[in-house]
mmCIF file as Biopython writes it, N, C-alpha, C and O atoms, coordinates in Angstrom:
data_model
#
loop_
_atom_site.group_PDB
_atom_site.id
_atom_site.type_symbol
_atom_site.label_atom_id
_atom_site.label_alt_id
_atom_site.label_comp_id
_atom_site.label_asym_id
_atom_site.label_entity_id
_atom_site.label_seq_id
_atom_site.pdbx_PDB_ins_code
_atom_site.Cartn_x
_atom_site.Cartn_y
_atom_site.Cartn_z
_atom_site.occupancy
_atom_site.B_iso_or_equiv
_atom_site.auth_seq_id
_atom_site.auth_asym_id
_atom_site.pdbx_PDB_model_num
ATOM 1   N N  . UNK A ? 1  ? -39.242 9.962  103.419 1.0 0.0 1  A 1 
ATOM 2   C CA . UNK A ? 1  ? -40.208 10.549 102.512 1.0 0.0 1  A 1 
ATOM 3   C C  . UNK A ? 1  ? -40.042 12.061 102.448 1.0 0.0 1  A 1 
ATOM 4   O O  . UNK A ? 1  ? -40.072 12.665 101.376 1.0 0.0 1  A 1 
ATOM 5   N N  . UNK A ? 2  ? -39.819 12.813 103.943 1.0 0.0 2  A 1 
ATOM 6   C CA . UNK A ? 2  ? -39.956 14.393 103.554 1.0 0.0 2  A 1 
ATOM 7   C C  . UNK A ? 2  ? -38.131 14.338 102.974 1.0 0.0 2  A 1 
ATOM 8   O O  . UNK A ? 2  ? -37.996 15.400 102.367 1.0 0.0 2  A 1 
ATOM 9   N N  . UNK A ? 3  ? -37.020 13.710 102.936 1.0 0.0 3  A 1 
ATOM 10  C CA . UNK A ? 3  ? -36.175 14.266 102.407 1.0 0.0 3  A 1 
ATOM 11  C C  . UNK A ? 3  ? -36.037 14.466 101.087 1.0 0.0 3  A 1 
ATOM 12  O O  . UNK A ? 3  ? -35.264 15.146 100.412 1.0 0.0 3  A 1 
ATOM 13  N N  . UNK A ? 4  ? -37.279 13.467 100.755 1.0 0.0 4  A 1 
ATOM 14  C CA . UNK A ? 4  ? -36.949 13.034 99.427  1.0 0.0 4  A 1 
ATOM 15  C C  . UNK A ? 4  ? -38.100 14.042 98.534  1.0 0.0 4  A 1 
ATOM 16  O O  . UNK A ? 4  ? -38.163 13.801 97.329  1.0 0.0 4  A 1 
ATOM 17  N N  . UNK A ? 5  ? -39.003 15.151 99.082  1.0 0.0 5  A 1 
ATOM 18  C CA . UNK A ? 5  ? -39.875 15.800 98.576  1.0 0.0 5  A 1 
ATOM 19  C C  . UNK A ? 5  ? -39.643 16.422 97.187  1.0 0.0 5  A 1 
ATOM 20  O O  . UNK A ? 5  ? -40.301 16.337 96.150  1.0 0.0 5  A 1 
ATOM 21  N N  . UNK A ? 6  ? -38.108 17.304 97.592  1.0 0.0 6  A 1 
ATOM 22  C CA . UNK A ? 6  ? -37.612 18.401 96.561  1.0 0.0 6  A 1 
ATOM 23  C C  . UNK A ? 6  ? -37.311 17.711 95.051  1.0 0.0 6  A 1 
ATOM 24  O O  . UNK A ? 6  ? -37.480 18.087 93.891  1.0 0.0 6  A 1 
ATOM 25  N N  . UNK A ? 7  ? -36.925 16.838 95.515  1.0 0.0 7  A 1 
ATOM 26  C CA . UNK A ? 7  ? -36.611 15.981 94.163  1.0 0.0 7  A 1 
ATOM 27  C C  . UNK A ? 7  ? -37.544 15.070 93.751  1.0 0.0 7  A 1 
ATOM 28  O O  . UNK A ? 7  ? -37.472 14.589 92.621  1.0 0.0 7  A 1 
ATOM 29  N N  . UNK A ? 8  ? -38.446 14.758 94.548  1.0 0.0 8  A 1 
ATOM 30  C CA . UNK A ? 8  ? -39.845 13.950 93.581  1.0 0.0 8  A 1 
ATOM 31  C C  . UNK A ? 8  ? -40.475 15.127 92.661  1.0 0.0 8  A 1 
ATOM 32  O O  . UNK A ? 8  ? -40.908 15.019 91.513  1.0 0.0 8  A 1 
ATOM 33  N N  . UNK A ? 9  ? -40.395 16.466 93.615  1.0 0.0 9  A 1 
ATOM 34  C CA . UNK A ? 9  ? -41.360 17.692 92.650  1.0 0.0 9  A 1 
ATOM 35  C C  . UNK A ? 9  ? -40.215 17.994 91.308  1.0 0.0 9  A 1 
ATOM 36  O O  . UNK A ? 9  ? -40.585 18.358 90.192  1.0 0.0 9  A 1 
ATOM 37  N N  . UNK A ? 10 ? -39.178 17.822 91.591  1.0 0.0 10 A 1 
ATOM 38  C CA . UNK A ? 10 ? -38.352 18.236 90.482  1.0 0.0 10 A 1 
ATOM 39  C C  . UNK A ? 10 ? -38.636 17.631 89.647  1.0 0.0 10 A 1 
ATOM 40  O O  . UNK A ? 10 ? -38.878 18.182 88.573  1.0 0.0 10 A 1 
ATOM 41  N N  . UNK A ? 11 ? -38.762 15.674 89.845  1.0 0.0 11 A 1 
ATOM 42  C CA . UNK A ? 11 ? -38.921 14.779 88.317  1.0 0.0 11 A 1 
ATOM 43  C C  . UNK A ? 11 ? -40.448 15.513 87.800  1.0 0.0 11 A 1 
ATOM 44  O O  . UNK A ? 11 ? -40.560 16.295 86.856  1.0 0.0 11 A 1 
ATOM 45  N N  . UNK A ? 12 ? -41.507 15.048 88.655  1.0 0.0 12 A 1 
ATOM 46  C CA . UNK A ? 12 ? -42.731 16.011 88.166  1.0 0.0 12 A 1 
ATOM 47  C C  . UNK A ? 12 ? -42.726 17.078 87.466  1.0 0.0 12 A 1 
ATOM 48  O O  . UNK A ? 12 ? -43.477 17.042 86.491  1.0 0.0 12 A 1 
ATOM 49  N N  . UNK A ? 13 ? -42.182 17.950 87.611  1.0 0.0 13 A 1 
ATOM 50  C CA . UNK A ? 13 ? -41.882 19.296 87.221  1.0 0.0 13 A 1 
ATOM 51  C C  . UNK A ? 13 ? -41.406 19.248 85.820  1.0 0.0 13 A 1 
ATOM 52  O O  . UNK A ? 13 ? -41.923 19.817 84.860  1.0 0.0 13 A 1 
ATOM 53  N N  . UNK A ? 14 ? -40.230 18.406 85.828  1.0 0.0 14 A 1 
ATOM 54  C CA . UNK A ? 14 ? -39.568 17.963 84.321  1.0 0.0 14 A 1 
ATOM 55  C C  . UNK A ? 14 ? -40.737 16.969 83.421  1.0 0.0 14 A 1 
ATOM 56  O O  . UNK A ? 14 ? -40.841 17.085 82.200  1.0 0.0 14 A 1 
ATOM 57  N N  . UNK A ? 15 ? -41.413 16.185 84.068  1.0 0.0 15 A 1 
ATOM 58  C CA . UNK A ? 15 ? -41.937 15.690 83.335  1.0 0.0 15 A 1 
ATOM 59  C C  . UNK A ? 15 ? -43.442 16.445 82.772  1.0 0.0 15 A 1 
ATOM 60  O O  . UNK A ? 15 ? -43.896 16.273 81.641  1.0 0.0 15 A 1 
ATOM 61  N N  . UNK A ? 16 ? -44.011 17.221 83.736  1.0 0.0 16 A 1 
ATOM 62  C CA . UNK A ? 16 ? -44.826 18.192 83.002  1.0 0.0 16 A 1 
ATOM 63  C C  . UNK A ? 16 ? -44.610 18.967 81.572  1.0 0.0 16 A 1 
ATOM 64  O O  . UNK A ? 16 ? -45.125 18.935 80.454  1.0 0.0 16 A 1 
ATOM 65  N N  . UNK A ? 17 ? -43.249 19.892 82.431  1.0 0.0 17 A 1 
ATOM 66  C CA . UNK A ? 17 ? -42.481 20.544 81.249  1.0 0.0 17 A 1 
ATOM 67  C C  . UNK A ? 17 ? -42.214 20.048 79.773  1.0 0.0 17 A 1 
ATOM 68  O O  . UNK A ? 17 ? -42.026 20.769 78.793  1.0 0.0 17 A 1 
ATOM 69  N N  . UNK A ? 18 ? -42.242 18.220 79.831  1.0 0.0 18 A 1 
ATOM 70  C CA . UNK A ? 18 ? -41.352 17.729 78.962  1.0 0.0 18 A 1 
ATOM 71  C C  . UNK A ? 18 ? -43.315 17.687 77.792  1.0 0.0 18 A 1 
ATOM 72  O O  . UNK A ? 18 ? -43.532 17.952 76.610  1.0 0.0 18 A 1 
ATOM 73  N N  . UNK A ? 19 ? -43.982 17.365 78.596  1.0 0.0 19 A 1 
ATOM 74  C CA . UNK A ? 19 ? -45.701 17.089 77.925  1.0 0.0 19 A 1 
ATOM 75  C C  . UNK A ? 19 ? -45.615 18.349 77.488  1.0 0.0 19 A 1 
ATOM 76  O O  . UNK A ? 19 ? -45.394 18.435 76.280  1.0 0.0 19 A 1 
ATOM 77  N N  . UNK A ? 20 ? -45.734 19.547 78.183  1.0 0.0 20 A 1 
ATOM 78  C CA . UNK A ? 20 ? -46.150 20.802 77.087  1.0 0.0 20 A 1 
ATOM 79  C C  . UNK A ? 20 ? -45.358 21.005 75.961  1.0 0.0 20 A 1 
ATOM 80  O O  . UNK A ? 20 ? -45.850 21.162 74.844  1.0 0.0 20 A 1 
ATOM 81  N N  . UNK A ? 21 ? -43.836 21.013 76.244  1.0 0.0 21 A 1 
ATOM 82  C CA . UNK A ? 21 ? -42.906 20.850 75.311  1.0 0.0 21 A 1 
ATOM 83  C C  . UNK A ? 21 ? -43.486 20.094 73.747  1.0 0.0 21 A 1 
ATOM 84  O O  . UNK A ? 21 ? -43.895 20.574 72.690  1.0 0.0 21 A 1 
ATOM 85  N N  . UNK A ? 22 ? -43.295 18.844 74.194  1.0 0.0 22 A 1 
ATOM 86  C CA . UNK A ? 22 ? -43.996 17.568 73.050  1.0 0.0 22 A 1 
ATOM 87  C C  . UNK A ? 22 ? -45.236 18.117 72.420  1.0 0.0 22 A 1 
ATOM 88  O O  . UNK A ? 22 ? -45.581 17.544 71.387  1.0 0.0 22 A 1 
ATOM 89  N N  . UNK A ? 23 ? -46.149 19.346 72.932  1.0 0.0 23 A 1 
ATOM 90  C CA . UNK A ? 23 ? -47.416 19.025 72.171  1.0 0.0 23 A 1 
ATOM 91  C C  . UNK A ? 23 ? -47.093 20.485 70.956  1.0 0.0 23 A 1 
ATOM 92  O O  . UNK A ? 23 ? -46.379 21.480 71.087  1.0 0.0 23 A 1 
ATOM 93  N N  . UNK A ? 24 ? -47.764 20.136 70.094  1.0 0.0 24 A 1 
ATOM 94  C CA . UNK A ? 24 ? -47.778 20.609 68.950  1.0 0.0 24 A 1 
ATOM 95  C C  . UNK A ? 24 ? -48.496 22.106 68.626  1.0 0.0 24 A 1 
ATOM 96  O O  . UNK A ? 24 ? -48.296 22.815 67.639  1.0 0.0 24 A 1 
ATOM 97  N N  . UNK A ? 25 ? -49.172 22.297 69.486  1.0 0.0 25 A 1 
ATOM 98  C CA . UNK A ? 25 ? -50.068 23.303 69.203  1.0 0.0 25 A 1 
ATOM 99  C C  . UNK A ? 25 ? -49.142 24.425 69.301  1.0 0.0 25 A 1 
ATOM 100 O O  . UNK A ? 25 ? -48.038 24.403 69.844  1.0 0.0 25 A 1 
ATOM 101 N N  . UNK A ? 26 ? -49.936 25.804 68.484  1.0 0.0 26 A 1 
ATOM 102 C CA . UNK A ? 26 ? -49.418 26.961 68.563  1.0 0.0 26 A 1 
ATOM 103 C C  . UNK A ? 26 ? -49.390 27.239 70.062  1.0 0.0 26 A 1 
ATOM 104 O O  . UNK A ? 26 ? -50.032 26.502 70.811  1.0 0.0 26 A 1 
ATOM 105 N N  . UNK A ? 27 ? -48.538 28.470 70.636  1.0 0.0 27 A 1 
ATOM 106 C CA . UNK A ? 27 ? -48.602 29.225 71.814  1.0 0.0 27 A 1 
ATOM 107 C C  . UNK A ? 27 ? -47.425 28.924 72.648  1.0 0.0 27 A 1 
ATOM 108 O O  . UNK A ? 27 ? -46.621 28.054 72.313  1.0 0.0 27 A 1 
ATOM 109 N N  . UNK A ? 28 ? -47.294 29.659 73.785  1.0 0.0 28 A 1 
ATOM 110 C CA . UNK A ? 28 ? -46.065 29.332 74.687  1.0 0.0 28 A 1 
ATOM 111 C C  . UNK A ? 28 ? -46.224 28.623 75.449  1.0 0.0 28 A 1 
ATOM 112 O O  . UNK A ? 28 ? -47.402 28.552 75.798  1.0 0.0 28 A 1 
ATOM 113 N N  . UNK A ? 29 ? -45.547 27.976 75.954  1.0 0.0 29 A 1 
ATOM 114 C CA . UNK A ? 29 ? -45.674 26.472 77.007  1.0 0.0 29 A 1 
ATOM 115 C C  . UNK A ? 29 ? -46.166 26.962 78.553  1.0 0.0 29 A 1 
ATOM 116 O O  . UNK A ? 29 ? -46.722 26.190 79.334  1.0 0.0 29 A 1 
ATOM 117 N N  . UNK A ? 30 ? -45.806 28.663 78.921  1.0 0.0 30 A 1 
ATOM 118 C CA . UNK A ? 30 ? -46.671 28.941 80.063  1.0 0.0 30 A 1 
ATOM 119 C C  . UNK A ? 30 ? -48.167 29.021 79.265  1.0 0.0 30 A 1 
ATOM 120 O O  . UNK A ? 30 ? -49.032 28.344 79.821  1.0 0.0 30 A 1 
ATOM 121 N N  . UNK A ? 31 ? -48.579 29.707 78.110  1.0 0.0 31 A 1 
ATOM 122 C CA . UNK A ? 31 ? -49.956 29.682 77.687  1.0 0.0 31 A 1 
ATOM 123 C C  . UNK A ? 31 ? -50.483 27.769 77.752  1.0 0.0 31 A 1 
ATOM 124 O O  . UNK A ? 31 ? -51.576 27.205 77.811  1.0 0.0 31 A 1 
ATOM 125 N N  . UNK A ? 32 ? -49.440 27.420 77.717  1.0 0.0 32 A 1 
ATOM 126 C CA . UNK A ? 32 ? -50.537 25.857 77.112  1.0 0.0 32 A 1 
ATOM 127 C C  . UNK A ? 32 ? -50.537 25.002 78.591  1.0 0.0 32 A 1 
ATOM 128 O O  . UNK A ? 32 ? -51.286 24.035 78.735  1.0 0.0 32 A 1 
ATOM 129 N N  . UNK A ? 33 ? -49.896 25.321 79.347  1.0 0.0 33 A 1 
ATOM 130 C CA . UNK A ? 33 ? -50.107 25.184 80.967  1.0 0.0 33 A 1 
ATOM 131 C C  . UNK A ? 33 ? -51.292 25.349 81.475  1.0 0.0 33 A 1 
ATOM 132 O O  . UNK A ? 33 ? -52.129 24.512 81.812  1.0 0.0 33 A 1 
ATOM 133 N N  . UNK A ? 34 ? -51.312 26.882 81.519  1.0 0.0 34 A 1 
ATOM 134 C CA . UNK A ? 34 ? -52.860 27.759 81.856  1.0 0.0 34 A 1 
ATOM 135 C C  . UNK A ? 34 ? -53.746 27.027 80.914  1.0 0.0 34 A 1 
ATOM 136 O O  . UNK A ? 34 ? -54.892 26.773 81.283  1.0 0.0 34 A 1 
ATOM 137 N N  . UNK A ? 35 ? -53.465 26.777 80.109  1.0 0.0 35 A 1 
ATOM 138 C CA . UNK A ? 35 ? -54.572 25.929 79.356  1.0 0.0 35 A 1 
ATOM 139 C C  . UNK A ? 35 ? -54.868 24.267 79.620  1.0 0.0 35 A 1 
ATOM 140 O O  . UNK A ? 35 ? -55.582 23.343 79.229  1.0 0.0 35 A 1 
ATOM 141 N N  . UNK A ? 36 ? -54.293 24.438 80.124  1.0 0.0 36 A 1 
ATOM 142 C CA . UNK A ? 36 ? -54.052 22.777 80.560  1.0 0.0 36 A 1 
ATOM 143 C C  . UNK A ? 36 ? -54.850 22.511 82.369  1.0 0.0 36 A 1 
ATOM 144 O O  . UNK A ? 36 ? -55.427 21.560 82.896  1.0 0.0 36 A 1 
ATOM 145 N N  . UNK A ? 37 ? -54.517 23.747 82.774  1.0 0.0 37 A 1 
ATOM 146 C CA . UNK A ? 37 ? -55.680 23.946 83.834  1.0 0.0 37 A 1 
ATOM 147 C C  . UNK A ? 37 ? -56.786 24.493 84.015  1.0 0.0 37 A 1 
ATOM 148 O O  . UNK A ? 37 ? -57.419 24.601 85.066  1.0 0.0 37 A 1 
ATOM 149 N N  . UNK A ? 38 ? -57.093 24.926 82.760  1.0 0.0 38 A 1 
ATOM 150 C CA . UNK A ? 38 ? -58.460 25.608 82.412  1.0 0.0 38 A 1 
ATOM 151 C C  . UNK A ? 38 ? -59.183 24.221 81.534  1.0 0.0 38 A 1 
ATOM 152 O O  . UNK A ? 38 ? -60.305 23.923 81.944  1.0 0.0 38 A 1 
ATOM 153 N N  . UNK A ? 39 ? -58.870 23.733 80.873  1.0 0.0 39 A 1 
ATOM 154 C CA . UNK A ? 39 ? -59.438 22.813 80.064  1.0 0.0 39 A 1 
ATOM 155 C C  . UNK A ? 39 ? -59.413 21.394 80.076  1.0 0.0 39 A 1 
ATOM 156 O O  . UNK A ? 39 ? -58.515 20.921 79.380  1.0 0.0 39 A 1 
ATOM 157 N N  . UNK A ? 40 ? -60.245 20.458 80.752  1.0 0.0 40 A 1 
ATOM 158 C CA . UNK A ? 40 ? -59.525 19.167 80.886  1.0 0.0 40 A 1 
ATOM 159 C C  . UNK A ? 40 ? -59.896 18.634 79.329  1.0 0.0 40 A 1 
ATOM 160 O O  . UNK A ? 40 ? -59.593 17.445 79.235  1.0 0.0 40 A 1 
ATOM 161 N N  . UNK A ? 41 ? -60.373 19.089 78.282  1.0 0.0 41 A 1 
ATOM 162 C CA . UNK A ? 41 ? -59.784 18.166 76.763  1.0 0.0 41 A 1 
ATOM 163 C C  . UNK A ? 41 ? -58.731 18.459 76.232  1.0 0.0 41 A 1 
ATOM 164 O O  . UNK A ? 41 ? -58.336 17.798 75.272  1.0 0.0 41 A 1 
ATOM 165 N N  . UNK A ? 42 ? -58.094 19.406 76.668  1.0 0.0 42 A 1 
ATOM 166 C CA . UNK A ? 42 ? -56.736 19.647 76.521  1.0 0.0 42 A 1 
ATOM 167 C C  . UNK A ? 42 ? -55.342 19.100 77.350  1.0 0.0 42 A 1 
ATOM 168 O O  . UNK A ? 42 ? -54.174 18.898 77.015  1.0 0.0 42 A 1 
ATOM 169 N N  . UNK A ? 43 ? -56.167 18.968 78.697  1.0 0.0 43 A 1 
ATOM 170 C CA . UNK A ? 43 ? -55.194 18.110 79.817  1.0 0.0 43 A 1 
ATOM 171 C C  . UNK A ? 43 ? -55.019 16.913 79.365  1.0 0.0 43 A 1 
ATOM 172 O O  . UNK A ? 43 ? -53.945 16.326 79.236  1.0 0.0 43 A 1 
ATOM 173 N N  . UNK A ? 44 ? -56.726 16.302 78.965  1.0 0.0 44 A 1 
ATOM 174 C CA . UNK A ? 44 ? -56.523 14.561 78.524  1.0 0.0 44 A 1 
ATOM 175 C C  . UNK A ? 44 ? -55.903 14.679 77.357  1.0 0.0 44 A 1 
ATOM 176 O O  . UNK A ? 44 ? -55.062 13.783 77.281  1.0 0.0 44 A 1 
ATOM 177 N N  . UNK A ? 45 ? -55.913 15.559 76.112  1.0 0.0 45 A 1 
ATOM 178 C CA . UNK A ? 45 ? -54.966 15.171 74.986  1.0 0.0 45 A 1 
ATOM 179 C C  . UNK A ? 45 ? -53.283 15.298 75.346  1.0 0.0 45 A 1 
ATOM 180 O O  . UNK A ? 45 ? -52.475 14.574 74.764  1.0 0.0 45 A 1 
ATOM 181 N N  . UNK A ? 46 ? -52.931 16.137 76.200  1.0 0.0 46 A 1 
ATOM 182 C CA . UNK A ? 46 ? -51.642 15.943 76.457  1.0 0.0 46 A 1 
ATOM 183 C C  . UNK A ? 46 ? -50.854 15.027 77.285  1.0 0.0 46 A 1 
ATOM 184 O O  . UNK A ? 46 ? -49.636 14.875 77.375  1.0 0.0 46 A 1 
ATOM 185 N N  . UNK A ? 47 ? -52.266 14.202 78.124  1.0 0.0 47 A 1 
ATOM 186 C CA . UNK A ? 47 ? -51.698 13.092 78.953  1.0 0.0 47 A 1 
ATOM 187 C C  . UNK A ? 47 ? -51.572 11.770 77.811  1.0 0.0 47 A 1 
ATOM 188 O O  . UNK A ? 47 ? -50.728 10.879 77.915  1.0 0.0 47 A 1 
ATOM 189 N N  . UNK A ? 48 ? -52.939 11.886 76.351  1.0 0.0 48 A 1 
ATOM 190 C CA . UNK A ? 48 ? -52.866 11.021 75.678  1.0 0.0 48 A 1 
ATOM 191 C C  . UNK A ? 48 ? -51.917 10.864 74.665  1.0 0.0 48 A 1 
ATOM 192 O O  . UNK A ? 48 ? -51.886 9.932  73.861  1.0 0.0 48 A 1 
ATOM 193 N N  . UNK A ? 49 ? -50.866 12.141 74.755  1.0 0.0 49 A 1 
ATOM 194 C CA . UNK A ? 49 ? -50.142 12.174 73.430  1.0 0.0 49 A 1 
ATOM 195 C C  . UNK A ? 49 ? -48.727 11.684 74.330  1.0 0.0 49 A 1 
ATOM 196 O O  . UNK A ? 49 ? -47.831 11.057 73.766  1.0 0.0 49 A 1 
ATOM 197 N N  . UNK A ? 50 ? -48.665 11.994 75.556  1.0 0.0 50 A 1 
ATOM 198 C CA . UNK A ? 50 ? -47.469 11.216 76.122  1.0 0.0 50 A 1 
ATOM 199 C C  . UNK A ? 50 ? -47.536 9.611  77.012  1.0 0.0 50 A 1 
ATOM 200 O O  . UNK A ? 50 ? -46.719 9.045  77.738  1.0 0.0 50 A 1 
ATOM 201 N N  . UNK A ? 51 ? -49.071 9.212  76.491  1.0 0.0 51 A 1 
ATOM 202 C CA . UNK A ? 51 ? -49.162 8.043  77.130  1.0 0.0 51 A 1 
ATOM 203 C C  . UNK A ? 51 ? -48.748 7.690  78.422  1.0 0.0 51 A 1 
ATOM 204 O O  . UNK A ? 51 ? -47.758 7.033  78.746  1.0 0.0 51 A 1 
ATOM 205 N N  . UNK A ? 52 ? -50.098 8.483  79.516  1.0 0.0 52 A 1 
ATOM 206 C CA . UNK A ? 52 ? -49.990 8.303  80.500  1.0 0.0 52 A 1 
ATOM 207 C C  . UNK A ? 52 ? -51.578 8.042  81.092  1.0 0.0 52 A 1 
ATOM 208 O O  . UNK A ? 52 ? -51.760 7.794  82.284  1.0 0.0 52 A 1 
#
């Protein structure tokens, strides 16, 4: 389990990246991050637009 840490955070990491990427809204993908931890109707629309 701990060898395998660096690379579970990596898929995570990509797959975050890949949700802000996909969403549509204006702004930069670090802005829609910070927004994504400031706002959970914005967290749930980006978990709902990648169906998770």
């Amino acid at each position: 389990k701990i060898k395998n840490a660096a690379q579970n955070f990596s898929v995570v990491t990509k797959m975050a990246l890949s949700m802000l990427k996909n969403n549509k809204t204006k702004g930069s993908i670090n802005l829609k991050r910070l927004k994504a931890g400031w706002d959970e109707n914005f967290l749930e629309t980006l978990l709902q637009e990648n169906n998770f």
